[in-house]
Backbone as JSON Lines, residues from 0, in Angstrom:
{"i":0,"aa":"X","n":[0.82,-1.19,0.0],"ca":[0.0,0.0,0.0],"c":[0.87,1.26,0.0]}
{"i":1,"aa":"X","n":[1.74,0.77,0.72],"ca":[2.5,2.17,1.02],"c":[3.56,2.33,-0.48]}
{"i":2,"aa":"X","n":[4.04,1.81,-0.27],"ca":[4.23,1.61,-2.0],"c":[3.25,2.31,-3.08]}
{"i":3,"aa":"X","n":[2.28,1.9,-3.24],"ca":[1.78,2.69,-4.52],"c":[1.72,4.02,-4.17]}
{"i":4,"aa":"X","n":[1.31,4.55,-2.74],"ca":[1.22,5.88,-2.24],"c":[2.15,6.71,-2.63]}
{"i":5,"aa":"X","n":[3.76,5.74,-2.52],"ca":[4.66,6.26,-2.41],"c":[5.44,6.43,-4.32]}
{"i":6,"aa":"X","n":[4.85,5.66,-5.32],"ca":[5.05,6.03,-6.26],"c":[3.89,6.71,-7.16]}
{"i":7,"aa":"X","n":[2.77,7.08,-6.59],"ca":[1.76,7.77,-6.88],"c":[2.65,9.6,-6.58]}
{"i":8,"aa":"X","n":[2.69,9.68,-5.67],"ca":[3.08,11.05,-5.42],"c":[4.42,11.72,-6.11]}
{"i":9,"aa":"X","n":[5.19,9.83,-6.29],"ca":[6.26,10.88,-7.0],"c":[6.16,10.94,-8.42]}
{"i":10,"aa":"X","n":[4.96,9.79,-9.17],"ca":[4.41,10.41,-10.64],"c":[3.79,12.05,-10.68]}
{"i":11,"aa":"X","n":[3.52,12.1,-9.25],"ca":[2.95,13.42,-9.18],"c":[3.57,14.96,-9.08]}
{"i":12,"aa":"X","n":[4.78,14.65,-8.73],"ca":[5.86,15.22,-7.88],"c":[6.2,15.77,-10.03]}
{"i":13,"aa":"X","n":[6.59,14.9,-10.46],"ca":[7.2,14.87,-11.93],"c":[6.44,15.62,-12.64]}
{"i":14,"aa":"X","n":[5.03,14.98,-12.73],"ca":[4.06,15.78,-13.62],"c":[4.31,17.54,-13.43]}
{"i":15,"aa":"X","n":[3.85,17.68,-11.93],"ca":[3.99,19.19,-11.46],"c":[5.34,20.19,-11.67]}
{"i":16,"aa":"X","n":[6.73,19.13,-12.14],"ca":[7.76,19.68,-12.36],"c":[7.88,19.76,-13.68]}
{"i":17,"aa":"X","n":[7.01,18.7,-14.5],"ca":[7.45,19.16,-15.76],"c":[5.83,20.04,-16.25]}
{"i":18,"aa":"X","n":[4.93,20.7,-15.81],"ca":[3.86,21.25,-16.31],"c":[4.22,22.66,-16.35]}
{"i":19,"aa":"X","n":[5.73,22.98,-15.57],"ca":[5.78,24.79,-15.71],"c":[6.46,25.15,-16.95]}
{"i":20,"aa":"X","n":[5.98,25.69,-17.72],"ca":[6.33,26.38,-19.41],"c":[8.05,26.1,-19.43]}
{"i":21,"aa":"X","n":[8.66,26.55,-18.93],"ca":[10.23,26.58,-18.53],"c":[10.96,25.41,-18.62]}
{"i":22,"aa":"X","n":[10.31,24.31,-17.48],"ca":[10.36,22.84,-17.19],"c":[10.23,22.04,-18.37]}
{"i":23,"aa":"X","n":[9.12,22.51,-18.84],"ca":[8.0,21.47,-20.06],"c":[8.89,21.66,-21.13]}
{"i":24,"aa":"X","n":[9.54,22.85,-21.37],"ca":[10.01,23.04,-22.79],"c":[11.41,22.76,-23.18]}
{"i":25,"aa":"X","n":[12.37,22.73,-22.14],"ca":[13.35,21.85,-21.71],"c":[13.29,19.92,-21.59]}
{"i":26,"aa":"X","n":[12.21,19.8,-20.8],"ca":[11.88,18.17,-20.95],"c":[11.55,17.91,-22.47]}
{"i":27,"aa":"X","n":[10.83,18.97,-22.96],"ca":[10.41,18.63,-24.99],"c":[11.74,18.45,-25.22]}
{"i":28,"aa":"X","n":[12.71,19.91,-24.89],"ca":[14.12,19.55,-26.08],"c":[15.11,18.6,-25.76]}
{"i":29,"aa":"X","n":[14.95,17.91,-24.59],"ca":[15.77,16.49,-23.99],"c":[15.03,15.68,-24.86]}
{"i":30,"aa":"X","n":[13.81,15.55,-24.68],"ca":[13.01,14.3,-25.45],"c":[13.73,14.26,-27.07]}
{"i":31,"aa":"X","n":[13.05,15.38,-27.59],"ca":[13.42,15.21,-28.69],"c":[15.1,15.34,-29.13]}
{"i":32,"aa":"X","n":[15.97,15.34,-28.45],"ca":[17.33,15.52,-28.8],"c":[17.78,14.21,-28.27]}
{"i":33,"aa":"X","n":[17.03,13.51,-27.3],"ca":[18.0,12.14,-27.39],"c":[17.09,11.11,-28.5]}
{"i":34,"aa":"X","n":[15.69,11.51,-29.01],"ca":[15.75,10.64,-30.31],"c":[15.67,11.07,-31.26]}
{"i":35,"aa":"X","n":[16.28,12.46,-31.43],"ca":[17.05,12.6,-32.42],"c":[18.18,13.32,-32.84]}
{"i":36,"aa":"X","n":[19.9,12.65,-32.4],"ca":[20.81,13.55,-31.98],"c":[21.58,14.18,-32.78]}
{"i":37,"aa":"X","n":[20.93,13.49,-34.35],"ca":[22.12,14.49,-35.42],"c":[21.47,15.36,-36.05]}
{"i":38,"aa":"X","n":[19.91,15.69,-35.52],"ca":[19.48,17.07,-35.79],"c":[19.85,18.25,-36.12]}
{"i":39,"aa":"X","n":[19.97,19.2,-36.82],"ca":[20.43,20.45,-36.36],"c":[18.96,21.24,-36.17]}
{"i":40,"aa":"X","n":[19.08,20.8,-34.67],"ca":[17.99,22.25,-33.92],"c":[18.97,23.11,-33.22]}
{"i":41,"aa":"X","n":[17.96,24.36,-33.39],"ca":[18.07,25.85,-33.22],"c":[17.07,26.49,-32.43]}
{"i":42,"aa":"X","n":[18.18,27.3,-31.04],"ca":[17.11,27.8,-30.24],"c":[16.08,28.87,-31.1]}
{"i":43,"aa":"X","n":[15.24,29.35,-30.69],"ca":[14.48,30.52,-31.23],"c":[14.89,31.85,-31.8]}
{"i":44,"aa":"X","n":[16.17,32.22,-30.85],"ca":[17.03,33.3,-31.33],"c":[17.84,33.13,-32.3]}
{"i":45,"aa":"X","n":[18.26,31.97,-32.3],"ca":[19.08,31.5,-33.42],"c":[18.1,31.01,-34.83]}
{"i":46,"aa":"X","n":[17.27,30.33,-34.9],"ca":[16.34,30.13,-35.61],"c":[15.67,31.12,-36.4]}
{"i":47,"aa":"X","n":[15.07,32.62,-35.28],"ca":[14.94,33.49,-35.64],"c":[15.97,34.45,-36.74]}
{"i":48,"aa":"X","n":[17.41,34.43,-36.53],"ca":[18.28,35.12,-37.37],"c":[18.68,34.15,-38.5]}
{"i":49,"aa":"X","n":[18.43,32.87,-38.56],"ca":[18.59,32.02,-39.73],"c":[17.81,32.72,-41.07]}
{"i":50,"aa":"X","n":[16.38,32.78,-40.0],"ca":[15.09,32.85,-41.29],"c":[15.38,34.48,-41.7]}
{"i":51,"aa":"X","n":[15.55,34.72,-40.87],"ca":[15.8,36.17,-41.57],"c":[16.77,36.68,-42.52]}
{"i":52,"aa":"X","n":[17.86,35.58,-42.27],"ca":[19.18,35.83,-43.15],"c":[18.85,34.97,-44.7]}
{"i":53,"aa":"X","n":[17.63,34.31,-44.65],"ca":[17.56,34.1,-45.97],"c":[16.21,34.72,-46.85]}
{"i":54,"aa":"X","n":[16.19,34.28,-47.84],"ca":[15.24,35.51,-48.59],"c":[14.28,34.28,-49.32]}
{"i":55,"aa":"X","n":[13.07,34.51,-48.53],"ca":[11.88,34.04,-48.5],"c":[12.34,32.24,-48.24]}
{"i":56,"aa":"X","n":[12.64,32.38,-47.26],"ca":[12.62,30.94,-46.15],"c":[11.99,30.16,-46.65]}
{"i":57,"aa":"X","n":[12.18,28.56,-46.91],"ca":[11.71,27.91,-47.13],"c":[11.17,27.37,-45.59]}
{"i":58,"aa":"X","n":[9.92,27.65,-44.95],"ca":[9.46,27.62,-43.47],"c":[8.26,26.66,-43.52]}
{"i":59,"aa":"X","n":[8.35,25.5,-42.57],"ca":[7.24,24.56,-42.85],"c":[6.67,24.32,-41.16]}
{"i":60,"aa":"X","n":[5.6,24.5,-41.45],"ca":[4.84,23.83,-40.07],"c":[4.0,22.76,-40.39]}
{"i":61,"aa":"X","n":[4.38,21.75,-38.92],"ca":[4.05,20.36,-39.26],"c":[2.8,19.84,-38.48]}
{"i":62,"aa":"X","n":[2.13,21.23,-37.77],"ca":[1.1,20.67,-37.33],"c":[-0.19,21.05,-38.07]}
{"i":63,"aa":"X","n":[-1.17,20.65,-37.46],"ca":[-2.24,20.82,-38.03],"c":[-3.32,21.98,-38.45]}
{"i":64,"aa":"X","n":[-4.15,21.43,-38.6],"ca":[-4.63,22.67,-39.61],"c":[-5.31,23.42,-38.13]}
{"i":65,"aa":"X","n":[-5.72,22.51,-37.47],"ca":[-6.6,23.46,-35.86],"c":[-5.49,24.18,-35.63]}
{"i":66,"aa":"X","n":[-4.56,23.6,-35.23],"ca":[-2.9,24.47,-34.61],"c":[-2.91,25.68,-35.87]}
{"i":67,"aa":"X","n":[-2.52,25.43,-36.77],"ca":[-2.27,26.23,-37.75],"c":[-2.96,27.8,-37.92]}
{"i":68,"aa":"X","n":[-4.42,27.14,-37.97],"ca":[-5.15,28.18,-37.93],"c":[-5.18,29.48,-37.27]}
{"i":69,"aa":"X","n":[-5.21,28.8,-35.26],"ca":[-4.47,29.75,-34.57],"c":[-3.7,30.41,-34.43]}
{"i":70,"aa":"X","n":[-2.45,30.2,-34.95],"ca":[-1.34,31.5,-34.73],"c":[-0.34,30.31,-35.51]}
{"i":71,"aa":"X","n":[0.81,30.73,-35.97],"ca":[1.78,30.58,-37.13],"c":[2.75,31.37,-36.84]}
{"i":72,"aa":"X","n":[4.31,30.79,-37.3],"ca":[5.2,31.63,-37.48],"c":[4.49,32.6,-39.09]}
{"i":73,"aa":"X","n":[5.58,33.54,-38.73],"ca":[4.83,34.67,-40.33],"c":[5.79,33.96,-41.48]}
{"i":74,"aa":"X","n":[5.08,33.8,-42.56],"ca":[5.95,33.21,-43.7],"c":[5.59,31.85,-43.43]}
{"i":75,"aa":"X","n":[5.03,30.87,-42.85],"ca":[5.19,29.44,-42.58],"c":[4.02,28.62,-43.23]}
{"i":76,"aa":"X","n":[4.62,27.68,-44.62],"ca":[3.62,27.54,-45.44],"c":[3.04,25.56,-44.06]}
{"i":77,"aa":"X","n":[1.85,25.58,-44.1],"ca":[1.56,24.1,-43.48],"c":[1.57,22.94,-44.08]}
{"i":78,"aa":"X","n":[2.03,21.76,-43.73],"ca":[2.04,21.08,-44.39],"c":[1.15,19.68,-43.95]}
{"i":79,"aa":"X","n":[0.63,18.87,-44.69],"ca":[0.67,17.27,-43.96],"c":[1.04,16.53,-44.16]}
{"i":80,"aa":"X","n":[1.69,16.2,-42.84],"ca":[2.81,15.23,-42.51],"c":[2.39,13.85,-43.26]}
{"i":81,"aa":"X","n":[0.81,13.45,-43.27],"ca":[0.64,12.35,-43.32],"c":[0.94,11.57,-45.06]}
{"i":82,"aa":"X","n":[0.97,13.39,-46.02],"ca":[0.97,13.06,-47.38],"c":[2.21,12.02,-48.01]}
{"i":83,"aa":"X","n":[1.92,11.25,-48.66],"ca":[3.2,10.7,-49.46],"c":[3.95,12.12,-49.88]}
{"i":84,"aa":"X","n":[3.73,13.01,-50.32],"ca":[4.58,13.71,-51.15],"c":[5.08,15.01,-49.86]}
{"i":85,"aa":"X","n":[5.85,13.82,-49.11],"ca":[6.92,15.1,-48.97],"c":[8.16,15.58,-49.35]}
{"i":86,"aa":"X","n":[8.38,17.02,-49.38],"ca":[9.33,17.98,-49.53],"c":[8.95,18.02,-51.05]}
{"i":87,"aa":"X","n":[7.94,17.42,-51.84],"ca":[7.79,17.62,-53.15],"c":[7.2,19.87,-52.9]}
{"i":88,"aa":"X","n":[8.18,19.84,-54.03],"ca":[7.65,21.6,-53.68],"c":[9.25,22.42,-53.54]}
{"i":89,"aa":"X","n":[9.93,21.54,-53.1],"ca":[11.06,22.46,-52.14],"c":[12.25,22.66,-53.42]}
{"i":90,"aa":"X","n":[12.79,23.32,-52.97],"ca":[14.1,23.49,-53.39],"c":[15.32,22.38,-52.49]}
{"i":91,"aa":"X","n":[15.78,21.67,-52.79],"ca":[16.15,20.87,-52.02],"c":[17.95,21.44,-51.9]}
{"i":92,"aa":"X","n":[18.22,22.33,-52.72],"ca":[19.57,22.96,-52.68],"c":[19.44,24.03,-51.52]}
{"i":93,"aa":"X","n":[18.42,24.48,-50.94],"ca":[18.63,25.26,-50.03],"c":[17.72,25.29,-48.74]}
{"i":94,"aa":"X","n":[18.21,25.51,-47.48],"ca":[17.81,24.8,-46.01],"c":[16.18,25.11,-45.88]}
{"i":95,"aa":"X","n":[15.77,24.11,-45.26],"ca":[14.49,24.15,-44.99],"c":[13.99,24.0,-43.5]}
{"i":96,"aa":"X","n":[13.55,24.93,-43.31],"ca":[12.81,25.49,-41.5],"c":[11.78,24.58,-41.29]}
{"i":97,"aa":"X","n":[11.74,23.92,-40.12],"ca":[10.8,23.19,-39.65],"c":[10.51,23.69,-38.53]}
{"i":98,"aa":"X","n":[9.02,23.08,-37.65],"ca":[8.67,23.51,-36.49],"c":[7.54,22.77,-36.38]}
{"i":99,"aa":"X","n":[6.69,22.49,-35.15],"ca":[5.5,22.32,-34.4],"c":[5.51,22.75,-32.96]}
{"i":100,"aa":"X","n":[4.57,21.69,-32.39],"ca":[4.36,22.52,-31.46],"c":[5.28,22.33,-30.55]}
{"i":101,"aa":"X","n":[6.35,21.3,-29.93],"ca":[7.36,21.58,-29.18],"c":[8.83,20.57,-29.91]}
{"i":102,"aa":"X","n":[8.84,20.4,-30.81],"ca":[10.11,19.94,-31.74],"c":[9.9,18.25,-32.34]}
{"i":103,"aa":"X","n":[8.81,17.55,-31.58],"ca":[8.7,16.41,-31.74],"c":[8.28,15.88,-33.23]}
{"i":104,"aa":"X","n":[7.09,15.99,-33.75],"ca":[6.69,16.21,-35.33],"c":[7.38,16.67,-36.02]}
{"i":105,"aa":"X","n":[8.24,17.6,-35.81],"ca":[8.65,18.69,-36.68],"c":[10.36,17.74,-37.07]}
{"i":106,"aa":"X","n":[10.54,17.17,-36.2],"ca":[11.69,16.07,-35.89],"c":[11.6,14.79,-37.06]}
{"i":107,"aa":"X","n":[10.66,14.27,-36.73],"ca":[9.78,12.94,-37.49],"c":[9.95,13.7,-38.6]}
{"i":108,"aa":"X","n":[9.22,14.84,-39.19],"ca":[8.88,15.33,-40.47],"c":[10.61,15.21,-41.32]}
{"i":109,"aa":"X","n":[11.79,16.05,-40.74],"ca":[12.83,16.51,-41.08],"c":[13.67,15.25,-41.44]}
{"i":110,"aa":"X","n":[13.47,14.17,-40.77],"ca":[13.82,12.86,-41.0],"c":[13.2,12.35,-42.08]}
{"i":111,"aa":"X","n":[11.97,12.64,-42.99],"ca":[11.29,12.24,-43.9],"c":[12.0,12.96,-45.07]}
{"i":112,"aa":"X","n":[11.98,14.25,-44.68],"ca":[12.71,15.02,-45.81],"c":[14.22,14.62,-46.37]}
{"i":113,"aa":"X","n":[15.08,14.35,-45.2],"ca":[16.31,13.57,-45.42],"c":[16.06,12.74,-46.12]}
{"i":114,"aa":"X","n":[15.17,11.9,-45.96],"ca":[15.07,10.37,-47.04],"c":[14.35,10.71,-48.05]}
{"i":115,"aa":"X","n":[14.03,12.03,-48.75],"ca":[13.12,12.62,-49.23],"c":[14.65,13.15,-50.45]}
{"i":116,"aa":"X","n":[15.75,13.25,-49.82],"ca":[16.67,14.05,-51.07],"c":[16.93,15.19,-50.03]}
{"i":117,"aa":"X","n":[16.84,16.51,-48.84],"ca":[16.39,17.4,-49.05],"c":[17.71,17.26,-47.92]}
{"i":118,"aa":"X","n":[19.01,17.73,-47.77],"ca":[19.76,17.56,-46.17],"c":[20.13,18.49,-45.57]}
{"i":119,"aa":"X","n":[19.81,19.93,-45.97],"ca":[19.58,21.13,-45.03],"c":[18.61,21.11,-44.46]}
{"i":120,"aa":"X","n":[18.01,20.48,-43.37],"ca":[17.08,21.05,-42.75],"c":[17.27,21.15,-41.0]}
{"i":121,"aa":"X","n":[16.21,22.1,-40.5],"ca":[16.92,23.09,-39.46],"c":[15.49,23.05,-38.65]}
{"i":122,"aa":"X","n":[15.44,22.26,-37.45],"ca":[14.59,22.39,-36.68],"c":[14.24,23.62,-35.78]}
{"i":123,"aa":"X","n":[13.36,23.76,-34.97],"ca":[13.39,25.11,-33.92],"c":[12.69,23.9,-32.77]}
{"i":124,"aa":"X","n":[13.6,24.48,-32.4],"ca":[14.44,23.52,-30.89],"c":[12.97,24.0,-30.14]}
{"i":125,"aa":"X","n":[12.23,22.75,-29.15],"ca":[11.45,23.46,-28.66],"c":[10.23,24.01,-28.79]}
{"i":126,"aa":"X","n":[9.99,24.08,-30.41],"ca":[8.54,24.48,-31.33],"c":[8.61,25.87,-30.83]}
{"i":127,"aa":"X","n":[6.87,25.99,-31.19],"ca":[6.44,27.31,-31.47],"c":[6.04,27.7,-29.96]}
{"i":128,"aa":"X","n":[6.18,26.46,-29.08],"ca":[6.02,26.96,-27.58],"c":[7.04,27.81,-26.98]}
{"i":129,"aa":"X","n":[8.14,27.39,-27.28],"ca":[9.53,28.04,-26.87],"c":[9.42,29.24,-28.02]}
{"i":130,"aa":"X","n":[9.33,29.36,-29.39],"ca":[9.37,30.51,-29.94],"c":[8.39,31.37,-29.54]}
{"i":131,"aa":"X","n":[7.05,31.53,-29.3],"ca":[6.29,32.35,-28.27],"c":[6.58,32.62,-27.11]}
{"i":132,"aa":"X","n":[7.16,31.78,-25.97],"ca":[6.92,32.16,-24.74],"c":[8.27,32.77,-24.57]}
{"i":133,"aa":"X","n":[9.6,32.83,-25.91],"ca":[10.45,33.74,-25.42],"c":[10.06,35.21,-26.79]}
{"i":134,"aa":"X","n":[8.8,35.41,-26.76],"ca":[8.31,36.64,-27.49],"c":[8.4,36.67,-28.83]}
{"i":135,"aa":"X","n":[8.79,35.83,-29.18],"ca":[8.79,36.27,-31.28],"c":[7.63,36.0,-31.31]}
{"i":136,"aa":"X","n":[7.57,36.78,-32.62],"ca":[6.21,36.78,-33.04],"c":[5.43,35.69,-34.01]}
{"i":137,"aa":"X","n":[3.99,35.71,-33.05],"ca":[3.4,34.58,-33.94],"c":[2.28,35.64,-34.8]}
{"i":138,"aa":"X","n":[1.42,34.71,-35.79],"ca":[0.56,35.66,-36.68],"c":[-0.58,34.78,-36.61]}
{"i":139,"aa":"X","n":[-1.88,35.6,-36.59],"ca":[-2.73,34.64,-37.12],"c":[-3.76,35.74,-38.81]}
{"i":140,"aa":"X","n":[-3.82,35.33,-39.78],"ca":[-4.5,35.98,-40.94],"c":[-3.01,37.13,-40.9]}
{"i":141,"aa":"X","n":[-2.14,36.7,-40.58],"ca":[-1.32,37.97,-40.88],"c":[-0.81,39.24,-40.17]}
{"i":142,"aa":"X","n":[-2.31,38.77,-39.26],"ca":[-1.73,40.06,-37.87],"c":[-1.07,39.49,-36.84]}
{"i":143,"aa":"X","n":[-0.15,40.26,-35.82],"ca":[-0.05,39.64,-34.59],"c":[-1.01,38.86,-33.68]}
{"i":144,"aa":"X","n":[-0.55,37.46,-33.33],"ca":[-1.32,36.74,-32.67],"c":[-1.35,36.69,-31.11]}
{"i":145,"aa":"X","n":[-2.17,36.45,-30.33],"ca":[-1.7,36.43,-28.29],"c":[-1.69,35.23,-28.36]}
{"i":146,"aa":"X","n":[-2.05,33.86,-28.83],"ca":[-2.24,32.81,-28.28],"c":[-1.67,31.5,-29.36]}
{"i":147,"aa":"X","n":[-1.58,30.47,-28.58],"ca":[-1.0,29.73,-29.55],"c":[-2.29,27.76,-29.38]}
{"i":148,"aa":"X","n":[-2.38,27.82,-30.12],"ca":[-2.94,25.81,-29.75],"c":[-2.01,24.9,-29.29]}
{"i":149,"aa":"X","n":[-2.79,24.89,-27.92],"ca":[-1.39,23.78,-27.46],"c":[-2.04,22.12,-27.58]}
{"i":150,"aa":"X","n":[-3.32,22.08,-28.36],"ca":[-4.07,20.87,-28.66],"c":[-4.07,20.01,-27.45]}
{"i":151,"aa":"X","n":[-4.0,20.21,-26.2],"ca":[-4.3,19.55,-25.02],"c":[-4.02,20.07,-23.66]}
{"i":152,"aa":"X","n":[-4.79,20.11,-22.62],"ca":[-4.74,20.8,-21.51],"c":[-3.47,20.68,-20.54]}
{"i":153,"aa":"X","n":[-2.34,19.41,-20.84],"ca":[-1.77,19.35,-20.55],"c":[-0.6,19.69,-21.15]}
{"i":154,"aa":"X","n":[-0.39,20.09,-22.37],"ca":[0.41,20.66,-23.08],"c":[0.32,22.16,-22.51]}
{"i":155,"aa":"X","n":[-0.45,22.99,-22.5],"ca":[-0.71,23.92,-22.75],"c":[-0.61,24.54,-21.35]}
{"i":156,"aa":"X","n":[0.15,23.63,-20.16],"ca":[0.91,24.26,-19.38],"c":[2.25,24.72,-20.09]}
{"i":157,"aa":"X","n":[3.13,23.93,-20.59],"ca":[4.02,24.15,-21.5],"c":[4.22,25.97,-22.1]}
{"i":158,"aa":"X","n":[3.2,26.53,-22.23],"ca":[2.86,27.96,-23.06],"c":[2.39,28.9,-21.52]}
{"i":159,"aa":"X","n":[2.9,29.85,-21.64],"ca":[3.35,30.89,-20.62],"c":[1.94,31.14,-20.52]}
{"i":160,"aa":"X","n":[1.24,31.6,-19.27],"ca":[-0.33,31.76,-19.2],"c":[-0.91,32.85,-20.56]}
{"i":161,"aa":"X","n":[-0.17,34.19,-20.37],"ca":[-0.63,34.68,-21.23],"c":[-0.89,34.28,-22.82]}
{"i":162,"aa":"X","n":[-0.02,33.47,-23.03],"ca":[-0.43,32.67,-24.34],"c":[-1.45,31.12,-24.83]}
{"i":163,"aa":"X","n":[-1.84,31.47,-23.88],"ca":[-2.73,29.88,-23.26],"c":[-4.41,30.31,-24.05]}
């Protein structure tokens, strides 16, 4: 008895450490960097001066169309993941921006593209949770957006209240 009590609280203990935006988005970029370690992800700041240093970014978001809808990096055409035809479209001679909502999909996707022909491609470490909650800007129709889809209540500790 005492036993389950005693690993009940510390599933609980974990949950509550990884539900603060800070916590959560750090546990995303461990997750996704130990399965997948020859990535090249890029924090937000860095990510941010990539896209800017090139001229009209090849920028893909890998979530969905609900996510999508809500708020977007600016410039970020959507894609689905689920189509046979990916990276059909791209320029495969020059790097291609990926993202979702905290690096995981966006990971999976970039690995498709590799076997796709395509071997510049450049994750954002963290998703669009970490690129919002350290202030870049998201868009939704083009204007500045406040909020982002974190597609589940428990994600969406992950995203700083005001963006919730």
């Amino acid at each position: 008895m005492w036993i389950i009590v005693g690993v009940a609280l510390l599933l609980l203990g974990a949950l509550w450490w990884l539900t603060d935006d800070m916590r959560g988005i750090a546990w995303a970029r461990y997750v996704v960097r130990r399965h997948f370690p020859d990535q090249d992800m890029r924090l937000p700041d860095a990510f941010a001066a990539a896209l800017a240093a090139e001229d009209r970014p090849q920028l893909l978001d890998v979530r969905s169309v609900e996510e999508f809808e809500v708020s977007h990096l600016q410039g970020a055409t959507r894609v689905d993941v689920d189509s046979p035809a990916c990276g059909e479209g791209l320029d495969s001679s020059r790097t291609v921006y990926v993202y979702c909502a905290g690096g995981y999909r966006a990971a999976q996707y970039a690995e498709r593209l590799k076997a796709a022909g395509i071997s510049k491609v450049v994750n954002l470490s963290g998703g669009i949770f970490a690129w919002a909650n350290d202030g870049h800007l998201i868009v939704h129709d083009g204007q500045p957006a406040a909020r982002v889809h974190s597609g589940s209540s428990w994600f969406r500790r992950l995203l700083k209240p005001s963006l919730r």
